[in-house]
N, C-alpha and C positions, 0 to 999 in steps of 0.2 A: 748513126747514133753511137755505134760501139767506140768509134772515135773520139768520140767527145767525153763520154760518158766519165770518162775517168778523171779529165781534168774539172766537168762539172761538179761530180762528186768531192773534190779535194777546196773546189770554192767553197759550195756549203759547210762544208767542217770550217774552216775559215771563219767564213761568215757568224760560226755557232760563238765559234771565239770570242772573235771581235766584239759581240752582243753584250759580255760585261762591261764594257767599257763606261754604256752610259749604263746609271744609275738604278734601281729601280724605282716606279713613278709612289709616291706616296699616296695611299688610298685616302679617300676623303672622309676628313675628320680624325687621322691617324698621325700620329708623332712619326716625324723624320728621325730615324732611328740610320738612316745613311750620313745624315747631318753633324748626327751625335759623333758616330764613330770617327770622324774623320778630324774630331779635334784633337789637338797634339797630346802626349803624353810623354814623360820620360822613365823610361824602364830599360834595365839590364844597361844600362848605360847610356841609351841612345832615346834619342827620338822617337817617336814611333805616335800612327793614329793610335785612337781607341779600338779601334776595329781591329787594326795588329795584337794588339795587348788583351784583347777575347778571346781570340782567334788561338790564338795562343796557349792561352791559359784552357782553355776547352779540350784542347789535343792533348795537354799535359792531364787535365781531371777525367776527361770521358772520353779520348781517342778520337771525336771530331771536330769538325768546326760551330756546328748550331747544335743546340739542344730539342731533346725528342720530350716532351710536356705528358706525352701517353705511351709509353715505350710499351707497355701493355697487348695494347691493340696488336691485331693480327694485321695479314697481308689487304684483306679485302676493307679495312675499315681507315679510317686516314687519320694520324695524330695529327696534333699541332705540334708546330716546328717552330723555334724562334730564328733568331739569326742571331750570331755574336754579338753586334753592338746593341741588340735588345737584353739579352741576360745579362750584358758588364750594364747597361741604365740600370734594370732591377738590383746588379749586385749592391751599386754602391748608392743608392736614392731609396729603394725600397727592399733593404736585405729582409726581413720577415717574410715577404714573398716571396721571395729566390732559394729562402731554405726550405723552401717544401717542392723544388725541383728535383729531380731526380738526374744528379750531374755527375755523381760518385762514382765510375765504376771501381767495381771489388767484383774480381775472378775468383780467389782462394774461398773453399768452404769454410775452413778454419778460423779464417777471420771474421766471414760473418757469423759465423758460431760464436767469437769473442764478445762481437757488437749484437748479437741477438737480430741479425738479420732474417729476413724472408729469404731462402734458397732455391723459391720458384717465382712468377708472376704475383704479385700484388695488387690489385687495384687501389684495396684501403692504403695500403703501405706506400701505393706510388711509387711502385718498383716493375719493373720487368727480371727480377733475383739477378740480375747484372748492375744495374746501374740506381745507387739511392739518395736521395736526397739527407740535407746534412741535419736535419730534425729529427733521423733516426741514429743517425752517426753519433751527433754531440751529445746522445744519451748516454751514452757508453765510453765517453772521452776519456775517462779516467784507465780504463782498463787500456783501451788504444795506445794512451801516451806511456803508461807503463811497460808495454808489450814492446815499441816501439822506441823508444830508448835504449831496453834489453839487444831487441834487433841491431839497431845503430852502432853498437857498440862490439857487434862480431864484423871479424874481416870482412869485406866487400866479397871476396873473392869466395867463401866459406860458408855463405849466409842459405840458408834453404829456400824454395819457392815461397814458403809460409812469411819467412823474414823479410824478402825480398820485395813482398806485397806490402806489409806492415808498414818498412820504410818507403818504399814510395807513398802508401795512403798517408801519412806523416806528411810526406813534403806535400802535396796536392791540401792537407786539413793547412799546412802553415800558408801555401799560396789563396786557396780559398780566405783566411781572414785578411791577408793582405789586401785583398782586392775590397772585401767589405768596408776598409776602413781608408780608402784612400780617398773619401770626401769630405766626410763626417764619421762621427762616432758610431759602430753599428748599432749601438741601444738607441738612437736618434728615434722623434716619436714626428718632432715638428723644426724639420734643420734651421730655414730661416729664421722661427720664432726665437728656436735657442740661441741662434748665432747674434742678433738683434741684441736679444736680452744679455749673451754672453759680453758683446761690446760694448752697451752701456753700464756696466757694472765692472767692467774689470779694472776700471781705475780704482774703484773703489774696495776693491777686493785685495790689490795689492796695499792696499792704505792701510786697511786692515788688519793685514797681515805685518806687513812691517810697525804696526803699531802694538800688536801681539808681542811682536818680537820684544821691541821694546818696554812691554808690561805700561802700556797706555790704553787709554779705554776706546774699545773697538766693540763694531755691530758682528753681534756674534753670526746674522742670518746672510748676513753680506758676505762674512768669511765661510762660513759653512758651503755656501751656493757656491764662490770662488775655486775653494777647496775640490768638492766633485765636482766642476770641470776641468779641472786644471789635471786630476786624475784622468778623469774620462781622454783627456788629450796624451796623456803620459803613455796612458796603454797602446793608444794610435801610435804615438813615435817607435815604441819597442818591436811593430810590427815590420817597420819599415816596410811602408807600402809605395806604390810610386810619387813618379814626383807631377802635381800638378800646376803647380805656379808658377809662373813666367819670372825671367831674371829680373833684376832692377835695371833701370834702364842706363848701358853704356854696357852692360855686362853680355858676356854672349856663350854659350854653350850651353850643352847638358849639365856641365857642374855646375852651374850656378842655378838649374831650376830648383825652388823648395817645394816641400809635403807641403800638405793643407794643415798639418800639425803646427807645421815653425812658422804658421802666418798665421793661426793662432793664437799662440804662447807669444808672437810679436806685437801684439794686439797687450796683452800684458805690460809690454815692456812700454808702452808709450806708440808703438812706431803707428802710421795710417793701416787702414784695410787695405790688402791685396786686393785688387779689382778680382780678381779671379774666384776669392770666396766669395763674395758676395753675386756673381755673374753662374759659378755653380749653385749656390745656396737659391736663387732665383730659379732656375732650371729644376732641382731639386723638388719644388715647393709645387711646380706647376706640374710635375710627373707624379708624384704622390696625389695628389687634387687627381690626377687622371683630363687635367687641364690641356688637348694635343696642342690647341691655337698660342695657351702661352709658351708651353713648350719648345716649340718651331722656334716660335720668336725670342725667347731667351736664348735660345743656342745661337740661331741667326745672331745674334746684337754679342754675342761672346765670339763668335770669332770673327766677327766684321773689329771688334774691339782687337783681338787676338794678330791681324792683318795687320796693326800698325803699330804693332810693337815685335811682335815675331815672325814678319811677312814669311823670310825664309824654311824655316818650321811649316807654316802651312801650308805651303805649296807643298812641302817633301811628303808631309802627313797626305795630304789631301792624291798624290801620284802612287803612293805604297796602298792606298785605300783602291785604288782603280786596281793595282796590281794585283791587289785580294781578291779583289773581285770578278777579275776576269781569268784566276786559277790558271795559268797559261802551261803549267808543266801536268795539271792534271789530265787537261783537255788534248796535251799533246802525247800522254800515255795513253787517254783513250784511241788515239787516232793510229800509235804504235801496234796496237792489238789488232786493229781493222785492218793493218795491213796486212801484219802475219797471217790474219784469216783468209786473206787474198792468195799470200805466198802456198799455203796450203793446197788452197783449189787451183792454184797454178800447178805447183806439184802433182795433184791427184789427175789430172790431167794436159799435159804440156801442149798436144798438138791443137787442142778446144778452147783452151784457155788463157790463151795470149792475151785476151782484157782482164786478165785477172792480175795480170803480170803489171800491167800497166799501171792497172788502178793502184795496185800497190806504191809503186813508183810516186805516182803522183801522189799516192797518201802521205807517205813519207817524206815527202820535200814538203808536205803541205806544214805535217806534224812538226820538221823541222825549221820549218818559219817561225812558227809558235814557240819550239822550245831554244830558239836564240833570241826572241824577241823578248823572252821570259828572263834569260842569261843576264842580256843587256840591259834590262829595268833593274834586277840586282846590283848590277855594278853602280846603274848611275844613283840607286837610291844611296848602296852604301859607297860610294866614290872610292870603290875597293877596285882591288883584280876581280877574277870571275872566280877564282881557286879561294876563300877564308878560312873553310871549315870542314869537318867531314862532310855535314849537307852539300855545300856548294861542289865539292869534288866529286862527289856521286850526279851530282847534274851537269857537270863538265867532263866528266868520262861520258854518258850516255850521247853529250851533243858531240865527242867527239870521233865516237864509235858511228855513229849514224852517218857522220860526213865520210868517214873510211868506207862504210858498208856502200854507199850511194858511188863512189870513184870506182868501187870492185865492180857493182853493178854498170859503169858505164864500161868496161872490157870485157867482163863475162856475163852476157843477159842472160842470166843460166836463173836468175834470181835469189840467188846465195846472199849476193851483197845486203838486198832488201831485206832478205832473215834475220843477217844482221845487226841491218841498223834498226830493224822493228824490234827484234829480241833484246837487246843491251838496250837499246831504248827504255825498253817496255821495265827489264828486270833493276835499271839505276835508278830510274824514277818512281819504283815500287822501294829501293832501299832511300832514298833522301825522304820520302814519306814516312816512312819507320824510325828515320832519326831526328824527323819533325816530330815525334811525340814527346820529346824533351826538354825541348822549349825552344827558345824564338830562336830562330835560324839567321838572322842579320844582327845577333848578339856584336859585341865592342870584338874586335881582333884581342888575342889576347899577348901580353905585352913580347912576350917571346917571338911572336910573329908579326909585330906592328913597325915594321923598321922601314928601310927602303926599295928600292928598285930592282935590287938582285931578289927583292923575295918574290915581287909581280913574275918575273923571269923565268926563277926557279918553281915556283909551283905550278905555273903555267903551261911550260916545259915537261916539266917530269911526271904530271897527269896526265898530260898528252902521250906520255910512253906508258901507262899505267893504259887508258884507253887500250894501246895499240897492241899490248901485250893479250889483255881480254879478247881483242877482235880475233886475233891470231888463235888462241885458243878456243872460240867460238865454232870458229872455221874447221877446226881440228874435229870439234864434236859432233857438226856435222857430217865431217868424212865417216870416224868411227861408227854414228847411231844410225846415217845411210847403207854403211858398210855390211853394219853385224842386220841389223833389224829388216832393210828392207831388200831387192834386189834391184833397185834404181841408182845404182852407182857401179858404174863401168868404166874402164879402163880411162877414157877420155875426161869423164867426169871427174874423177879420183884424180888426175893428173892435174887438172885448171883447178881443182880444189889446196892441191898441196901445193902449186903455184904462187895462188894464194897467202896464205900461210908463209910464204918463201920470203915473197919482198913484205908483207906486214910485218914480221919479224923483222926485218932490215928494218923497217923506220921504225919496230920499238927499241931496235938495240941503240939507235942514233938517239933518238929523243930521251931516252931512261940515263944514257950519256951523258949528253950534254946536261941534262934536267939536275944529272949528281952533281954534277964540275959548278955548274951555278949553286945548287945549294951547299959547298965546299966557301965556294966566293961570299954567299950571303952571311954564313958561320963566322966566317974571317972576320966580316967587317962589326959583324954582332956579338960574339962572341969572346971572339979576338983568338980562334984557330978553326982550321980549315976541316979537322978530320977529329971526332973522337970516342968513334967506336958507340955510338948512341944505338939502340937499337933499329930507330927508325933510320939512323943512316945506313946501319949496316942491310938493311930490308931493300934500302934502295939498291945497296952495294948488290944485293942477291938478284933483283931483280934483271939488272946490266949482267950480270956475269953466267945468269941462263940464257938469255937471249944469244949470246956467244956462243955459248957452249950450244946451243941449238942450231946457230949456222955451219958453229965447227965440226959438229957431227955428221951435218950435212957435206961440207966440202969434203969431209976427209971419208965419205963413204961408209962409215960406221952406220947410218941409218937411210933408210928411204922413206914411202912414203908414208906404209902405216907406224913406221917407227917415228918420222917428225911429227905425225899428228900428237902420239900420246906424248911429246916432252912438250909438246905446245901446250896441252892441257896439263901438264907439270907447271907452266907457265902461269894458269891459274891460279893455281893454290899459293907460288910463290906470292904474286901480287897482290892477291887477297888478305893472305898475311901481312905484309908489308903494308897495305893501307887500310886493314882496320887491326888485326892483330894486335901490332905491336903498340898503340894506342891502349890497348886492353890490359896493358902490361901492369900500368901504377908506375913504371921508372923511366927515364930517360929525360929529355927536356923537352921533347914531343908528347909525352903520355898524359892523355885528357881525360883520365879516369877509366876505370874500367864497367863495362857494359853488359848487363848477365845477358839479356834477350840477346843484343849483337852477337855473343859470344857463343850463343846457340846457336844461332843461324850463319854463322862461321862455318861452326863445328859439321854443320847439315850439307853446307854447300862444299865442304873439304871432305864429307865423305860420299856425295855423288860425283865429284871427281873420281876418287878411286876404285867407286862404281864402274866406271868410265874407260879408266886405264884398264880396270881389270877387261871388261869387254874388248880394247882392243891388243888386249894381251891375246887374247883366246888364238888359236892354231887357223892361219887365213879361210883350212877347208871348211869352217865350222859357219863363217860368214854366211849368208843368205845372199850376198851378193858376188861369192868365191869364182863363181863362173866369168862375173864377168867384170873381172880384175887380174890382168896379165903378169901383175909384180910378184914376186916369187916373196913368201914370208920374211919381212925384217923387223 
């Protein structure tokens, strides 16, 4: 049994996976709320289901994916939970309910002192004093937008925690109306009636008006009625909320879908109804009513209508829905962690625990299934490289760290390798989740990056050396925190560990190389020069040039073992600089704004580095492991 045991285990995590795939089954007499989400939308430029565009906006207002309806409730009692494509139907068909969810979170005291929040649990309020609903919010709007502006308008870099809250609750209050208004109007009471009424009368309304113009006699109730909606529409457009409307037909991309606004106001000018308001305004009608059966069936008959005019959209929407669904980078963090707990009890006893060693192994090829399976739905959704963004690069260092750690583990079954490819695993895929709270991570390339085939090359490339830089320094921390902390590292161990460390350094220095020289090439042709002192190239430039200095140290006897460990974790801190640092800058042609939280957790992880070196600075005899380490202090 001990034999199997581990590759069984690594099928079920699998198997747990693969389970999103299909849908879940709709309860009876319940709205398909899977159906909904998977109809197209256009936002941030692209494509995307409904479900994406929740999803999304959820991580940006409350930090997760679904909403918590009783956030209140303790451990032993059960809230109701919705799911994304359930809150985006209530945002935009029935916003008066959706404002009394509690979706806001606000951390700072201060600011809900501004808005007269609750600071503890609420039931009346519909709070948990973290997260509230926008009925309590938009009492106090005025003082917010006041505060809030003030905020906006100190440096990024300069802004207090208080400010830093302000403006972001600002942007979360401006995406929040966006989304209310990307149907209909949010004061909407009855959308089909209005919409109905809006289209038989808008001839007439223009009649009216242009006979106003010209001081002819006009129905003053025809223009009056014309008049507030044609506002009511205006306010919609200034929201700029996404785009719902399919192109006209011969036309084809993202730019050409319209708001539900311009096929309104085109309803003014003479042109037909968009099939699509009138296919939402139906949907609409039947979800207010609380109608499930017409529901189902309105949505069903919108994208059966949707198939044969934008087949290719729904397919993409309808695969990115699956992808959501089946979370394949979260599921393969969870399974990074089971290893390391493996790796553990392997450690804590080596000669007993040989299935523990295993199981890991097998968890971690399993984990690694999943998290290339995840890579590659990426690419084919965005028909990108696997490298676009900060996001995508933190999920391509951990798949690439993982693959390094599994090759170490096939030469040294010491279970290092498994540490870690669980540990980079575990810790990349904890940061692309942190910078998922910022919004949609399959955002448009932006145009500095959107060029050719030296870019696929060069990012591809040179995060592969960013990975291998990390392993190498991973590798390091375990020599040092075995070294000082435990007495399980001996002369033999400490040797196949800075081995280690030896040739990964080799292939970061080759790949961080080659990785520069291609993005020299990609500059060239983008640009129109090769080299110019940009900060992100110069990070890469530092990158290449410790990696050397690390071997050169090495050949030329200036360091040994515990001396390579601690420049390998110098190794750290360069790269870490280098790929989020100098982003954080505001200059260069690389820099994508500056990040306060990122800039903390920088800051945190560059001083348990020096944590780090300081420990293996300390005098060998101070070690817990000194005895049984032959190398003489270097």
């Amino acid at each position: 049994m001990k034999k199997w045991f581990p590759i069984i285990l690594a099928v079920v995590f699998l198997g747990w996976a693969a389970g999103g795939i299909r849908p879940k089954k709709v309860p009876a007499g319940g709205m398909d709320f899977e159906q909904f989400g998977a109809l197209p939308v256009v936002s941030n430029g692209r494509c995307q289901p409904m479900d994406s565009l929740a999803r999304n906006s959820l991580l940006q207002l409350r930090e997760k994916q679904t909403v918590n309806l009783e956030p209140w409730k303790g451990n032993l009692e059960k809230p109701r939970i919705l799911s994304a494509s359930e809150w985006m139907a209530a945002m935009m068909m029935k916003p008066q309910v959706a404002d009394t969810w509690p979706v806001f979170r606000i951390d700072h005291p201060d600011i809900k002192g501004l808005l007269g929040l609750p600071m503890n649990a609420d039931k009346a309020a519909q709070t948990d004093g973290k997260h509230f609903p926008w009925v309590l919010i938009q009492l106090r709007l005025q003082d917010l937008q006041r505060e809030g502006q003030r905020a906006g308008m100190v440096n990024q870099q300069k802004r207090t925690p208080y400010e830093q809250g302000l403006v972001r609750l600002m942007n979360c209050v401006g995406l929040y109306m966006r989304l209310q208004n990307t149907l209909q109007p949010q004061n909407a009471k009855d959308w089909p009636a209005e919409l109905q009424s809006y289209a038989a009368t808008a001839a007439a309304g223009v009649a009216a008006y242009t006979a106003k113009n010209e001081k002819k006699p006009y129905d003053e109730g025809v223009l009056e009625k014309f008049m507030a909606d044609i506002n009511r529409f205006g306010a919609m457009g200034e929201l700029e909320p996404p785009l719902l409307l399919t192109p006209k037909a011969g036309e084809t991309g993202a730019s050409n879908w319209k708001r539900s606004v311009e096929g309104l106001v085109g309803l003014a000018r003479g042109e037909p109804m968009h099939f699509g308001l009138s296919a939402y305004a139906r949907i609409s009608g039947a979800y207010a009513r609380g109608d499930a059966a017409g529901f189902n069936e309105a949505v069903a008959d919108y994208r059966a209508a949707l198939q044969q005019t934008v087949p290719g959209e729904v397919i993409k929407s309808g695969r990115e829905q699956t992808f959501n669904r089946v979370e394949p980078f979260y599921k393969a963090l969870c399974m990074y962690v089971m290893a390391f707990v493996c790796v553990l009890l392997y450690w804590a006893a080596p000669a007993r625990m040989e299935v523990a060693r295993r199981t890991a192994w097998w968890l971690v090829v399993a984990a690694l299934c999943i998290h290339t399976g995840g890579l590659l739905t990426r690419m084919l959704l965005e028909g990108r490289p696997p490298v676009t963004n900060l996001y995508s690069s933190a999920v391509f260092i951990g798949w690439g760290a993982c693959i390094l750690g599994l090759v170490l583990e096939r030469f040294w079954r010491n279970s290092v390798g498994l540490a870690v490819s669980s540990t980079i695993g575990f810790l990349t895929l904890i940061i692309a989740h942190m910078l998922a709270l910022s919004g949609d991570t399959m955002e448009m390339m932006r145009a500095v990056l959107d060029t050719n085939f030296w870019l696929a090359t060069h990012v591809v490339v040179v995060t592969l050396g960013y990975a291998s830089t990390y392993v190498a320094g991973f590798l390091a921390i375990i020599y040092i925190g075995r070294g000082v902390l435990t007495s399980g590292l001996d002369s033999a161990t400490g040797k196949s560990l800075i081995k280690m460390v030896y040739g990964i350094v080799c292939f970061a220095t080759l790949f961080s190389f080659v990785g520069t020289v291609l993005g020299g090439i990609w500059a060239d042709q983008s640009w129109g020069r090769f080299w110019g002192w940009d900060p992100k190239e110069n990070g890469a430039l530092i990158i290449v040039l410790w990696n050397a200095l690390i071997l050169h140290a090495r050949w030329g006897g200036l360091v040994r073992e515990r001396g390579m460990a601690n420049l390998a974790i110098v190794g750290n801190i360069v790269t870490s600089w280098s790929w989020f640092g100098v982003n954080m800058l505001g200059i260069g042609l690389h820099s994508y704004g500056f990040m306060e939280s990122g800039f903390r957790w920088l800051m945190i992880f560059v001083g348990s580095q020096l944590l780090l070196l300081a420990l293996g600075g300390l005098p060998q005899r101070l070690w817990r492991s000194a005895r049984g380490l032959s190398e003489k202090p270097a």
